[in-house]
C-alpha positions as CSV (number, residue, x, y, z in Angstrom):
1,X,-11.9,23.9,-10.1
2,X,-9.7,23.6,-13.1
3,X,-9.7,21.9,-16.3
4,X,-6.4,19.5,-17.7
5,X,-5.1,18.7,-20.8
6,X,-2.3,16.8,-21.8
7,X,-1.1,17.0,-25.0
8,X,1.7,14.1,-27.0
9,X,2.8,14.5,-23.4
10,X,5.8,11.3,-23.2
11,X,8.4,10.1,-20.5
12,X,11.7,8.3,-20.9
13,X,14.2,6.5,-18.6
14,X,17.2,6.9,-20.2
15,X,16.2,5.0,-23.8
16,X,13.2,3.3,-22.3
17,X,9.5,4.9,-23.4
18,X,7.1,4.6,-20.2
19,X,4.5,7.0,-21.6
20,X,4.4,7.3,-25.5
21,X,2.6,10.1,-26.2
22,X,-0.8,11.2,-24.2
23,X,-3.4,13.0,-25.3
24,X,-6.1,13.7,-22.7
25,X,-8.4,16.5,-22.1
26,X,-10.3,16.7,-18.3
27,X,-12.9,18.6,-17.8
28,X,-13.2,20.9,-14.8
29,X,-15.3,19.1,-11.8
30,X,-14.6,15.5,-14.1
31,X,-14.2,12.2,-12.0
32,X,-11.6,10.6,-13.9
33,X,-9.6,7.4,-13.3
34,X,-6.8,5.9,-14.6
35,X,-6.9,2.2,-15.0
36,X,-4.3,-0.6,-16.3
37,X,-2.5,-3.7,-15.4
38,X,0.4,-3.5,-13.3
39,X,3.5,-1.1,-15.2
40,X,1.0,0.2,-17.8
41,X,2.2,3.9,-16.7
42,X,-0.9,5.2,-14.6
43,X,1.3,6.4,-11.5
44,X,4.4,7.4,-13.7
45,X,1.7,9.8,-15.6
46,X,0.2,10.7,-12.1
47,X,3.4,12.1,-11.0
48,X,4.3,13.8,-14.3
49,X,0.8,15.9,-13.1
50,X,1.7,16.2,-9.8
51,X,5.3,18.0,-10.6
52,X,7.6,14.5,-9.2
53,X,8.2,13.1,-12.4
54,X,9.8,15.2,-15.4
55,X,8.3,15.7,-18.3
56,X,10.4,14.4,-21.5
57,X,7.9,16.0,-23.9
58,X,4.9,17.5,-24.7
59,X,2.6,19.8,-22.3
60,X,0.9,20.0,-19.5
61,X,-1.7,22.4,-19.0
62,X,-3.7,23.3,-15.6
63,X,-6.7,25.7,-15.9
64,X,-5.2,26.7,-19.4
65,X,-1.7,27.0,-18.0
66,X,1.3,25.5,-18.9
67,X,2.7,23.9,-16.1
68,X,5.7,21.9,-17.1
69,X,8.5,23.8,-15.4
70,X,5.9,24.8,-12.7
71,X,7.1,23.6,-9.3
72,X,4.5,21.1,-7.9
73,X,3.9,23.1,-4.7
74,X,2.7,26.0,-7.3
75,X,0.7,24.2,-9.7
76,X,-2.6,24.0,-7.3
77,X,-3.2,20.1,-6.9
78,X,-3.0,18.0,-3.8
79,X,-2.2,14.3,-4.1
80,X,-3.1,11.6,-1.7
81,X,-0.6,8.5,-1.9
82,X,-0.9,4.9,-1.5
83,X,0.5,5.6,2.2
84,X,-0.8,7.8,4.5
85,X,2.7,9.4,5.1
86,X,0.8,11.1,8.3
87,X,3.4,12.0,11.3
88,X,3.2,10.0,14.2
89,X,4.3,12.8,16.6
90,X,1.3,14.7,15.5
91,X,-2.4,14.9,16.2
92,X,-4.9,14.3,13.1
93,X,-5.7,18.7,13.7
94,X,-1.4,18.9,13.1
95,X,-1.4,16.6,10.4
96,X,-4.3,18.1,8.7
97,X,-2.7,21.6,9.2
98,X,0.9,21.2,8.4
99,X,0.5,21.8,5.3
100,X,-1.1,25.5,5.4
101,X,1.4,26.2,8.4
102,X,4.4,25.6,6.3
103,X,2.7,28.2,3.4
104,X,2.6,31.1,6.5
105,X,-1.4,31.1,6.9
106,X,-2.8,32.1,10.1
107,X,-4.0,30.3,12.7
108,X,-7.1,31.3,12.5
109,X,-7.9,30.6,8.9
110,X,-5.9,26.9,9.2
111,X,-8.2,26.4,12.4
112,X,-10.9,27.6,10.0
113,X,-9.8,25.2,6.9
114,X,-9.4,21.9,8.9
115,X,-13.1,22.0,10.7
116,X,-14.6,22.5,7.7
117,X,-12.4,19.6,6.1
118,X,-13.1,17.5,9.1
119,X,-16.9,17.8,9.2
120,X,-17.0,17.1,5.6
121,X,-15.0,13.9,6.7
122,X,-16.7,13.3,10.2
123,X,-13.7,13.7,11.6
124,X,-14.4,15.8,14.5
125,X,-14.1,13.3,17.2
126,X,-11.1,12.3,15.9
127,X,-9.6,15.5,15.6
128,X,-7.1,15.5,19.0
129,X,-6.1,11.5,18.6
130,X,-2.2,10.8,17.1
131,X,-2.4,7.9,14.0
132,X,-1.6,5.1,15.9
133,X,-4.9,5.4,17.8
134,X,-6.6,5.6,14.6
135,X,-7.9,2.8,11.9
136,X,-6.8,2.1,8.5
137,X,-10.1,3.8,7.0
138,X,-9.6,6.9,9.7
139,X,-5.4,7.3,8.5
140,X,-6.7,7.2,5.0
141,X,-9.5,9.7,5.9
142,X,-7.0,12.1,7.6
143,X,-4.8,11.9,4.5
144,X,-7.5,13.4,2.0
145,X,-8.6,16.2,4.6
146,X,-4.6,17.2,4.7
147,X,-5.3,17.4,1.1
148,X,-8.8,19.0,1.2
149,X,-7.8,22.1,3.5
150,X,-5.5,23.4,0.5
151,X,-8.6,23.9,-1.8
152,X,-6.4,22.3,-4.7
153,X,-7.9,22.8,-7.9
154,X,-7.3,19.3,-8.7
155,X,-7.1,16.5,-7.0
156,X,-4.6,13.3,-7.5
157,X,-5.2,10.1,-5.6
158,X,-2.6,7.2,-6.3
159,X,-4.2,4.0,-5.2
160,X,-5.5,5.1,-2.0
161,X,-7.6,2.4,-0.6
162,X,-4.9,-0.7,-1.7
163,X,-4.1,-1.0,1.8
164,X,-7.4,-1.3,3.1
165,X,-9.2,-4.5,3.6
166,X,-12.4,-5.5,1.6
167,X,-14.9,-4.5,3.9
168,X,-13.2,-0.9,4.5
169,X,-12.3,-0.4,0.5
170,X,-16.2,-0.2,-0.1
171,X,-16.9,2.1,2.3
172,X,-14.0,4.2,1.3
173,X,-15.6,4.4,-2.2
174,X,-18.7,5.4,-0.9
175,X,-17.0,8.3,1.0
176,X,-14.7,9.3,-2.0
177,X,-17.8,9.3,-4.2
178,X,-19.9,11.6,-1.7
179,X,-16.9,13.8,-0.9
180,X,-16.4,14.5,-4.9
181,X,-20.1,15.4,-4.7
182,X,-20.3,17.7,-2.0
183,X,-16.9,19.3,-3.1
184,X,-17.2,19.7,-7.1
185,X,-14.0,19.0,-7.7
186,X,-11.2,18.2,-10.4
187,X,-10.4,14.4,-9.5
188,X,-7.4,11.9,-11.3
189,X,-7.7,9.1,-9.2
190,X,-5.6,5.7,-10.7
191,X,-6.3,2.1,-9.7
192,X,-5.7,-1.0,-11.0
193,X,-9.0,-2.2,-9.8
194,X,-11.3,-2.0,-12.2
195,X,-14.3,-2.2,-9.9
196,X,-12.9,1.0,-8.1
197,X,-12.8,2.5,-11.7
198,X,-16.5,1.2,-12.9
199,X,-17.8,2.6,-9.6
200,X,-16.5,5.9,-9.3
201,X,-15.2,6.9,-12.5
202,X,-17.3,9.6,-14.8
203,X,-14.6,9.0,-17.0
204,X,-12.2,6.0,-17.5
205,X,-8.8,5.9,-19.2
206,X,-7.8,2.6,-19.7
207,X,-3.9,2.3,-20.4
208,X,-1.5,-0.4,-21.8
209,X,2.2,0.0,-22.2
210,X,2.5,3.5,-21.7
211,X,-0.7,4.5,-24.4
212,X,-4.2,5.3,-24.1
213,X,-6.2,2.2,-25.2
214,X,-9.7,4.2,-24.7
215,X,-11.0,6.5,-23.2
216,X,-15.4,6.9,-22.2
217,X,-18.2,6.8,-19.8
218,X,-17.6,3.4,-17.4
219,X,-20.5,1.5,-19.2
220,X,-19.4,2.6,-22.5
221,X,-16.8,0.7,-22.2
222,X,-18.1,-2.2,-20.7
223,X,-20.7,-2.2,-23.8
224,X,-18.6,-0.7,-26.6
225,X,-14.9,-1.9,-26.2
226,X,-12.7,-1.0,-28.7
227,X,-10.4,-3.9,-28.3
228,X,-9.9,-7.3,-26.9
229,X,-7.7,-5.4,-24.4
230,X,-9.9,-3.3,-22.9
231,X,-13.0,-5.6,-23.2
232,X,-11.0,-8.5,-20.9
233,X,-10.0,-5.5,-18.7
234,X,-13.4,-4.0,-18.1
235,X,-15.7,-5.7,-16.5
236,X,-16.1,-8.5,-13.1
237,X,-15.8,-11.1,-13.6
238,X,-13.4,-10.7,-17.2
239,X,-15.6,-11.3,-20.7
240,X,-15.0,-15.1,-21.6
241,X,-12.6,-15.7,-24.8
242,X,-13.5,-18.8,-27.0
243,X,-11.2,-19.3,-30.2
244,X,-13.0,-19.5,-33.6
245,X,-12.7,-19.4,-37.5
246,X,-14.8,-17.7,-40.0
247,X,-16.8,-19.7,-42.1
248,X,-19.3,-17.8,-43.9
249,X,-19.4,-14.3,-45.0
250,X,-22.1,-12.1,-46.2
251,X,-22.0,-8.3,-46.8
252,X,-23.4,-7.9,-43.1
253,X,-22.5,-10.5,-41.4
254,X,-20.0,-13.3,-40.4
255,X,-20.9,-16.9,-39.5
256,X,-18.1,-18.6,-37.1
257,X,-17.1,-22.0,-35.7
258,X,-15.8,-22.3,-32.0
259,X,-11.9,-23.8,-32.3
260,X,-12.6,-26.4,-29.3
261,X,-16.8,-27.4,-30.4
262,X,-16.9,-28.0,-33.9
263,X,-20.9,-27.8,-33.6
264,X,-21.2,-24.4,-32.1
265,X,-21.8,-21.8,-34.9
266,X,-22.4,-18.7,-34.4
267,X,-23.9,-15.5,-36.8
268,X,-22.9,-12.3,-35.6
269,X,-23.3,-9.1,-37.1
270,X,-20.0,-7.6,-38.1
271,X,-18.9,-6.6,-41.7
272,X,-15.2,-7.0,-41.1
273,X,-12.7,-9.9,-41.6
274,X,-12.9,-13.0,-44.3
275,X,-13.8,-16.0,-44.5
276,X,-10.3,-18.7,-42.5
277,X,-9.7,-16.0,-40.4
278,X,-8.6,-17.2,-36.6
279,X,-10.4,-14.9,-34.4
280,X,-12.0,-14.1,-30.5
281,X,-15.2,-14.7,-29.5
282,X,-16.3,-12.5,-26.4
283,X,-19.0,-13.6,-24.3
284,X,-19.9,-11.8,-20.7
285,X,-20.7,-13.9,-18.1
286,X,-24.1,-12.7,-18.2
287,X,-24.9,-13.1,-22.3
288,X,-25.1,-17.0,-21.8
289,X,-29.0,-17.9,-22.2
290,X,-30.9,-21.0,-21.4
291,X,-30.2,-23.7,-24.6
292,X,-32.1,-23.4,-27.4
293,X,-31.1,-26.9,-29.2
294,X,-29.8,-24.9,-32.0
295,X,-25.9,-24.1,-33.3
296,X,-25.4,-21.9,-30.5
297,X,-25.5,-24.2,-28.1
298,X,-22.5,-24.8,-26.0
299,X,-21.9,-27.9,-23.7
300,X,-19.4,-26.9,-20.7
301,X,-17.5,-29.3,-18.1
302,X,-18.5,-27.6,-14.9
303,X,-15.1,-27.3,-12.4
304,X,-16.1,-24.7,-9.9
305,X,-19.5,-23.3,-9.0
306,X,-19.8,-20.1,-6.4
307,X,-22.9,-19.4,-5.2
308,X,-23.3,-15.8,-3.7
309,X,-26.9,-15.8,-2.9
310,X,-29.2,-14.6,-5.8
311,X,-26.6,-15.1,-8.3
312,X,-24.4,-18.0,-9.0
313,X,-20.9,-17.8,-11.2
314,X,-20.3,-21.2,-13.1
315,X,-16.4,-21.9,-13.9
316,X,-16.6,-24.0,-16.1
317,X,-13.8,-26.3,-19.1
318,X,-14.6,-25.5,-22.7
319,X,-11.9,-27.9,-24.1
320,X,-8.8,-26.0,-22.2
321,X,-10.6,-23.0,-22.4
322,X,-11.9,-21.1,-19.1
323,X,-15.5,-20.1,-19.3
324,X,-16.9,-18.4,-16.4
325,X,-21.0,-18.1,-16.8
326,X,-23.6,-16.1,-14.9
327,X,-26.7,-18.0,-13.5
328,X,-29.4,-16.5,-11.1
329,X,-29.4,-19.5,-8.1
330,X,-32.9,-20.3,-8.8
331,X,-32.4,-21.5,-12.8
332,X,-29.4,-23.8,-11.9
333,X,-29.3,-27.2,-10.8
334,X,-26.5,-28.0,-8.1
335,X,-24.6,-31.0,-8.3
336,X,-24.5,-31.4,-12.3
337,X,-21.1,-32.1,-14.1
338,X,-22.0,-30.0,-16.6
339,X,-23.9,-27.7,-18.1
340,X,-25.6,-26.8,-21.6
341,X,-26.2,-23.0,-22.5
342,X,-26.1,-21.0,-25.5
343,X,-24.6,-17.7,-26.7
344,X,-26.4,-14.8,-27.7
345,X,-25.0,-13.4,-31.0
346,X,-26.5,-9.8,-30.5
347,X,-24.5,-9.3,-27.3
348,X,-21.4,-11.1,-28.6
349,X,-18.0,-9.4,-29.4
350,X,-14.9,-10.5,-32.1
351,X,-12.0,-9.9,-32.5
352,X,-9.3,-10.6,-35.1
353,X,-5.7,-12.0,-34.7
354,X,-4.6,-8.7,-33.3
355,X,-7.0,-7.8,-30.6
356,X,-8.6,-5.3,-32.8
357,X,-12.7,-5.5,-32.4
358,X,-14.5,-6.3,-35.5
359,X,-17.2,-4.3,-36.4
């Protein structure tokens, strides 16, 4: 399987700028996803990869190739879309073969190619039945063996499981994860669900507006964000965002009053910003702690409570501001209108007036 790299790689509509200049490097055998809100560019730089979208500038390189003017059906990847896009006048053997029959191979070898794609898939059964007699999860399964039997040397998946129901997108995961397993293979799947990215990603690239925002190890991100961006974006449910102001400052640390409860200080350790500067406070839904009785403490209008067995989530008002808090079922009283906890500085987060972290 092949390495990728993509280097101040960019896209244009006419005078618009979807993709504004990507850098990426992906190892050979690398799970990587591309994650970001609706319109962030993920599928548009999926396609650029794939050979069906143009490249306006920069380089793409495949297994240390250039591939830019290379036609897509020569640049060794297989893509699975959002649709299955299997014919309905075929079986799932013909669908899974098409592909290999068009290149010339013989019969024997695309025989060959799609048992070995459809026991990796447990598709066997299955192999002799048209779509229609088939299930969402068993279309999309047939769709990734058409892709499996071309022994790509990467692999593109463009929000595969989005038209699957809950139940089916979780088993789906499991079976992508196992099949990237068994297969050691070169994977760029995009999503814009970030659970789909936390889960199976060895690598995340999280993109805004056409840029890379950051790129690391799923937990990485969720413990090291480098930016109010990607710290709401990462993460179920999002990190909490309570307006403050600076009031103290010491060589190592800042001391900060929540905008909506005047008696909540907080003093975390970061060096950056000054003292009257309006910044975020990030809090996960898990860093809230029992109260203490001290300036951390934090009183909360309880709206919502969802209770989902051993763990309970807690929406709750902080003067306008959504708060959404973490409680194990056991440790929280039902019933109450509202709730006292405080917030643990060491696994706090802020941010300045510009979404930058502060360090």
């Amino acid at each position: 399987m092949s390495s990728l790299k993509l280097t101040a790689v960019r896209k244009s509509y006419g005078n618009v700028e979807v993709i504004k200049g990507v850098d990426l490097e992906i190892k050979s055998k690398e799970f990587v996803v591309f994650v970001g809100p609706s319109g962030c560019g993920k599928s548009t730089l999926l396609r650029m990869i794939a050979g069906l979208e143009h490249i306006t500038g920069g380089d793409l390189e495949i297994g240390g190739q250039r591939m830019n003017d290379v036609d897509p059906s020569k640049r060794g990847i297989a893509m699975v879309f959002q649709s299955y896009a299997l014919y309905p006048h075929m079986t799932v053997r013909d669908n899974m073969g098409f592909a290999l029959r068009f290149a010339g191979v013989a019969k024997e070898q695309i025989a060959k190619q799609v048992q070995q794609a459809a026991r990796i898939l447990a598709l066997e059964p299955l192999l002799d039945r048209y779509p229609k007699e088939l299930s969402g999860g068993q279309r999309q399964r047939v769709a990734i063996g058409r892709a499996i039997v071309r022994n790509p040397q990467v692999f593109l998946f463009d929000e595969p499981l989005s038209n699957l129901d809950a139940e089916l997108r979780v088993h789906m995961r499991i079976e992508i994860a196992r099949l990237h397993k068994e297969l050691q293979t070169t994977i760029i799947y995009v999503t814009h669900d970030q659970v789909e990215a936390m889960t199976l990603a060895d690598t995340i690239v999280v993109l805004r507006d056409g840029i890379i925002e950051q790129v690391g190890h799923p937990l990485d991100l969720y413990d090291d964000p480098a930016n109010q961006f990607v710290a709401g974006f990462i993460g179920s449910p999002q990190m909490n965002f309570l307006a403050a102001t600076m009031v103290e400052k010491t060589a190592d640390s800042v001391t900060v009053e929540l905008t909506n409860h005047g008696k909540t200080r907080l003093t975390l350790p970061v060096s950056g910003g000054a003292v009257g500067d309006k910044v975020s406070l990030g809090v996960r839904a898990e860093h809230f702690g029992e109260a203490g009785a001290g300036s951390s403490d934090l009183t909360l209008q309880i709206d919502v409570a969802e209770h989902l067995g051993s763990t309970s989530y807690v929406y709750a008002n902080a003067g306008g501001e959504l708060v959404v808090i973490e409680r194990e079922e056991s440790r929280h009283e039902l019933g109450h209108d509202a709730i006292t906890v405080s917030i643990d500085a060491n696994r706090a987060y802020l941010f300045d007036a510009a979404g930058h972290r502060l360090r």
